[in-house]
N, C-alpha and C positions, 0 to 999 in steps of 0.2 A: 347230059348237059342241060344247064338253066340260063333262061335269060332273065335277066331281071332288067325288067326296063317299066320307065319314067317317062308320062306323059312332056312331063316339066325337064328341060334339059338344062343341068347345069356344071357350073366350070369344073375343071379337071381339081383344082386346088379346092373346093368345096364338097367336092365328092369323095377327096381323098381324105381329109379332114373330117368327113362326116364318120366316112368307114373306119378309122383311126380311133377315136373319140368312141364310137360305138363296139367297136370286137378291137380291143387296144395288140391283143395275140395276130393282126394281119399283118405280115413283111408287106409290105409297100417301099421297099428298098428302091424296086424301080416301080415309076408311078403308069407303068404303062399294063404293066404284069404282076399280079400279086400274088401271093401265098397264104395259103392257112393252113396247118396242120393239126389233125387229131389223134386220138389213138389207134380208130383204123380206117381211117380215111384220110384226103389231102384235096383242098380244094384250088383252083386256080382260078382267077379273077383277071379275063383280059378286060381290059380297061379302055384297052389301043390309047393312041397320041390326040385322037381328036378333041379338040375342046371347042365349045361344050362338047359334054359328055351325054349320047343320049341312052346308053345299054350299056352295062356290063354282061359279058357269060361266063356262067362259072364251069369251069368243067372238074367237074368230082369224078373221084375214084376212090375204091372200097369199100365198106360194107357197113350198117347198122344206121337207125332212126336217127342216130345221136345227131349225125351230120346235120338234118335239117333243122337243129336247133339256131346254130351260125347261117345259116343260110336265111331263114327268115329274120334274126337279125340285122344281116347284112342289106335285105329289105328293105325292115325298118332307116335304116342309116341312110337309105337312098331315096324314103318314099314312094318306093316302086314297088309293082308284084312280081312275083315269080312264077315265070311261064316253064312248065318243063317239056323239053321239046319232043322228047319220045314219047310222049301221051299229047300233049299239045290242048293239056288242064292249064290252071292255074295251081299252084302247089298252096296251101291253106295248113293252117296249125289243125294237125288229125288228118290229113288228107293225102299217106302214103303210098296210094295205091301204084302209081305211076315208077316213083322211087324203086318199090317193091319188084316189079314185072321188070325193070333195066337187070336188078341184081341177079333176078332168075334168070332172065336170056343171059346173063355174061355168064354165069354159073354153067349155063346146057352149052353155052358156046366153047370155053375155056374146058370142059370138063369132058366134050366130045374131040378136042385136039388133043388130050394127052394121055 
């Protein structure tokens, strides 16, 4: 999971607007919960109800760098960084390590249950 949080908190419709305009592929169908899909990943964007808006966290699932193309993106769109919370870095353009080390634990995890 990431958090992408914003010193500067702002409104729900500003936020949504921003991410919209920026990665135009996010479902924000509901403005509380979002969607992105890749080819082998899928990200979600709780947003929650509160406005202002001071954090988004995305929680991804699946596998490859490509993911954190949108994610930093989705950054951008928010002017926020991206905190990832299993390493408890900031996630930076080149700076997969953390990313890397979730996929291997789910990998020794998922592959010692079955």
């Amino acid at each position: 999971m990431l958090a992408a949080m914003n010193r500067k908190r702002s409104t729900s419709a500003v936020t949504t607007r921003g991410l919209t305009q920026t990665v135009p592929e996010v479902d924000l169908s509901d403005p509380a919960w979002g969607g992105l899909s890749g080819p082998t990943w899928s990200i979600e964007l709780n947003i929650g109800s509160e406005d202002p808006v001071d954090s988004v966290m995305l929680h991804i699932r699946g596998s490859g760098d490509d993911v954190l193309t949108p994610v930093l993106r989705l950054a951008d769109a928010l002017r926020c960084k991206v905190l990832d919370c299993t390493e408890g870095d900031l996630i930076t353009p080149g700076q997969t390590s953390g990313w890397h080390a979730f996929q291997q634990f789910r990998d020794r995890v998922i592959g010692a249950s079955q």
